[in-house]
N, C-alpha and C positions, 0 to 999 in steps of 0.2 A: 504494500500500500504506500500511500504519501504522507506528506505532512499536510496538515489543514488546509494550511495558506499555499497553493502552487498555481501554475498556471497550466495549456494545456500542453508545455512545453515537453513535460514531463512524462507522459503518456506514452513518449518514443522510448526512454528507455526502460520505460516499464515495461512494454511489450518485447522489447530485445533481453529482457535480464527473463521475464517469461519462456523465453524461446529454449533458452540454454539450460533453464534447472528444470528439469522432468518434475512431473505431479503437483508444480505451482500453479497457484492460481491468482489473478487481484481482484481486490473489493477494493471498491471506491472509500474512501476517507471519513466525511462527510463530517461531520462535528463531533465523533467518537474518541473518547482519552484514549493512549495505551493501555491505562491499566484495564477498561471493560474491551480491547480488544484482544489483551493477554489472555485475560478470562474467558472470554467464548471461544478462543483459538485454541488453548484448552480442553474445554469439554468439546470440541467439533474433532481431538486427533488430530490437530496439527502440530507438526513437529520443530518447527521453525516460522518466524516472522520478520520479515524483511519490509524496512521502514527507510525511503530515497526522500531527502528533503533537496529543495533547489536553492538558487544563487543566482541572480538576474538570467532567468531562464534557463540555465544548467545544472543539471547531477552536479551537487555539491558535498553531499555527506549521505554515507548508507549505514544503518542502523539492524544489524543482526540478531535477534532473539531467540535464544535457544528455549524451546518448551519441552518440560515442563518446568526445569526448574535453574535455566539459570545455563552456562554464564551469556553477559551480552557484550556486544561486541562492536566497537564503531570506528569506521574506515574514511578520510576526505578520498572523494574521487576526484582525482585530472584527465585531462586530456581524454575526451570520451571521441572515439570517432565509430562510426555505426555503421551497419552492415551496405547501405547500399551507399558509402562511403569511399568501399575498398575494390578498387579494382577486381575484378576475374573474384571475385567471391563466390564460395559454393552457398548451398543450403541446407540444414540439419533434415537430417530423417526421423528425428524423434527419438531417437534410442539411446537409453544412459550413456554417457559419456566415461571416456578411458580421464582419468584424474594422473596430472604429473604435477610437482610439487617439488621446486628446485632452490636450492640454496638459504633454506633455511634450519644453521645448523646450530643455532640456540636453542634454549629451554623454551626461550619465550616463543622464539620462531616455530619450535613444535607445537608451544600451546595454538596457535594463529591456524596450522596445519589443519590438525584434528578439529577444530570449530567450520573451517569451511570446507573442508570435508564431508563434515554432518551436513552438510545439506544437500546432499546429491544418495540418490539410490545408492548401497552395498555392490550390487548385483550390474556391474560393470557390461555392458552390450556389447562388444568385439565385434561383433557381427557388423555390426553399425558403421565401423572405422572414424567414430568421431573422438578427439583427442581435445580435455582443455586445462591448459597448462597458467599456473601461479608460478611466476616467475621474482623471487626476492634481489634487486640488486640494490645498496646502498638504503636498504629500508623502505623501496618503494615496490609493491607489491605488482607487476605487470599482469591483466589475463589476457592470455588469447584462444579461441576455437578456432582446432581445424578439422579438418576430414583428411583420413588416408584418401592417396590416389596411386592406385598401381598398375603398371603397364599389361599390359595381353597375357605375359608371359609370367607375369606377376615375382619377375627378376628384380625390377626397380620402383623404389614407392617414391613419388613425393607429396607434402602437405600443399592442399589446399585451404587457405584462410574462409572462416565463415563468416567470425565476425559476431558483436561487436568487440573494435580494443578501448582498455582503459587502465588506470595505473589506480592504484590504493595507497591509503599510507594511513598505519593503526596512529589511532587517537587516546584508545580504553581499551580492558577489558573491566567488565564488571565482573562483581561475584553475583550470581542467581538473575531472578528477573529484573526489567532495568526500572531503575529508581533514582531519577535524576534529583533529588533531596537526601534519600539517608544511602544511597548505597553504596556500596564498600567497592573501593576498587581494587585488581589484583596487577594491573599496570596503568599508570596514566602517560599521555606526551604532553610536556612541556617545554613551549618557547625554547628556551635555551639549548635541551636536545640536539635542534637541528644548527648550531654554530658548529657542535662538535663535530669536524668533515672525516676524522679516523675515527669516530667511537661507531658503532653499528649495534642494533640490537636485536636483530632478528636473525 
């Protein structure tokens, strides 16, 4: 879903972050807090709640909630460029995606790991040949989708891009469901972080 206040700017990459995570769905916003949408998201079996606020009409910050009980997780996005964006772009077949997960060789970076990991099917589709990759360089989290493409003879593969790209960069994690008054963090970033050009922490 969104944040209250958006425009219909938003809607695009809401529809492309739909395309990519299998068994999602969006509902409109409409005047609903988090916490009654934690709660019915909840008792409906949902696993995860994915909350895109904007920024003079762009993806500005994504908001991850793990249900039922925690933790939550908040990413600034940059640099969003969308599927019909990218030159010679394929198009997904709908089948779980193969997960690669690179250069995250901290604690912290395992915890970021296993959080968006959870939100994708167990039960990896092969068959499908679609591949999407979290790429960690210098703290900024790259994703991209692609598809295998293999020759006749099925000697030589190469990736085709599906799309869409954007880059991340962790803000929080919280402990349990998110509680922007009392709750407890297990990393924060701050200002200062980003001067240090050798410290990394993912």
């Amino acid at each position: 879903t969104t944040s209250i206040k958006h425009t219909g700017a938003i809607f695009r990459f809401m529809r492309e972050l739909k395309n990519f995570i299998p068994n999602s769905y969006f509902y409109y916003r409409k005047k609903f807090d988090l916490g009654t949408i934690m709660q019915k998201s909840i008792e409906k079996g949902f696993t995860d709640i994915i909350v895109v606020t904007e920024r003079l009409r762009k993806p500005y910050k994504l908001l991850l909630i793990h249900l039922p009980n925690g933790p939550s997780i908040e990413f600034k996005i940059f640099n969003v460029i969308y599927q019909d964006q990218i030159e010679g772009h394929g198009t997904s077949a709908g089948h779980n995606p193969e997960l690669m997960f690179k250069n995250f060789s901290t604690t912290l970076g395992q915890r970021v790991t296993r959080i968006l990991n959870g939100i994708f099917p167990k039960n990896e589709e092969l068959k499908g040949r679609e591949l999407i990759t979290f790429h960690n360089q210098r703290d900024y989290i790259f994703f991209r989708y692609y598809r295998y493409i293999f020759t006749n003879d099925f000697t030589k593969v190469n990736l085709q891009e599906i799309g869409p790209r954007f880059a991340l960069r962790l803000l929080y994690i919280q402990k349990g469901l998110y509680d922007p008054q009392q709750g407890e963090y297990e990393w924060l970033y701050k200002d200062k972080m980003g001067v240090k050009r050798r410290k990394f922490y993912l």
